[in-house]
C-alpha positions in Angstrom: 179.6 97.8 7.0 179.5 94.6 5.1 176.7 93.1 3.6 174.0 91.0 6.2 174.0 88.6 3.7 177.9 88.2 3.0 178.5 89.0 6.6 175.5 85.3 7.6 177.7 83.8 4.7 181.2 84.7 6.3 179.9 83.1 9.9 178.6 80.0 8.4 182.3 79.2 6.6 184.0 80.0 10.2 181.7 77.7 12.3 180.8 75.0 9.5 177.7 75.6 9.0 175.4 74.7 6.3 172.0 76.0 4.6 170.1 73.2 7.1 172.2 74.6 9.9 171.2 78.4 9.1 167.6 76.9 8.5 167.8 76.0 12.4 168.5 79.5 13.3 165.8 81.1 11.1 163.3 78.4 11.1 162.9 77.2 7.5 165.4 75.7 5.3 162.8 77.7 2.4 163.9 80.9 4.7 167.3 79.8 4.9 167.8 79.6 1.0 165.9 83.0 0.7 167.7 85.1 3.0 170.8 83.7 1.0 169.6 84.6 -2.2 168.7 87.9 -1.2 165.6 87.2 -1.5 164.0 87.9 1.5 164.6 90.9 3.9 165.9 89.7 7.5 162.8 90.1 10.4 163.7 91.6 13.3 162.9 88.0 15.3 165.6 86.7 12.5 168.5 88.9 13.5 167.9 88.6 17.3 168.6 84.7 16.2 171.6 85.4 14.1 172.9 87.4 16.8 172.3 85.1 19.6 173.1 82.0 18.2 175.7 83.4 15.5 177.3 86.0 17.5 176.6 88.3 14.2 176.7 92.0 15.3 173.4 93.3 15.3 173.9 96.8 13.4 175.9 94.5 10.5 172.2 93.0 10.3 169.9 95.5 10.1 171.7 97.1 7.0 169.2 96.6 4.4 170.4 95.0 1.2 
C-alpha cells in the first residue's frame, strides 16, 4: 500500500487542491500542514472525510505512517 500521506498528496495534485483546500476537509489549515508533515496521525473522523470528500480508499488511510 502506499503511504496515507503520499497517497492525500497524490489526490490533491489530481484535483488541484491546496493545503487550504485539504484544511477544508480536515478542519484546520494547522491540521492540514500536520498531517502533511507527518506530524500528526490521521483520526478516524479525518479519513471518513478524506474518503468522502477525496474519494481516498479507506484501507490506503488507515496504514499508519
Amino acid at each position: 500500500f502506499p503511504d496515507p500521506v503520499e497517497a492525500i498528496k497524490f489526490r490533491m495534485e489530481q484535483l488541484g487542491y491546496n493545503q487550504a483546500d485539504l484544511a477544508k476537509v480536515v478542519g484546520l489549515k494547522s491540521r492540514a500542514s500536520e498531517i502533511l508533515n507527518k506530524k500528526r496521525r490521521l483520526s478516524l473522523d479525518m479519513i471518513r472525510q478524506l474518503h468522502d470528500k477525496l474519494n481516498i480508499p479507506t484501507d490506503v488511510l488507515i496504514q499508519s505512517y
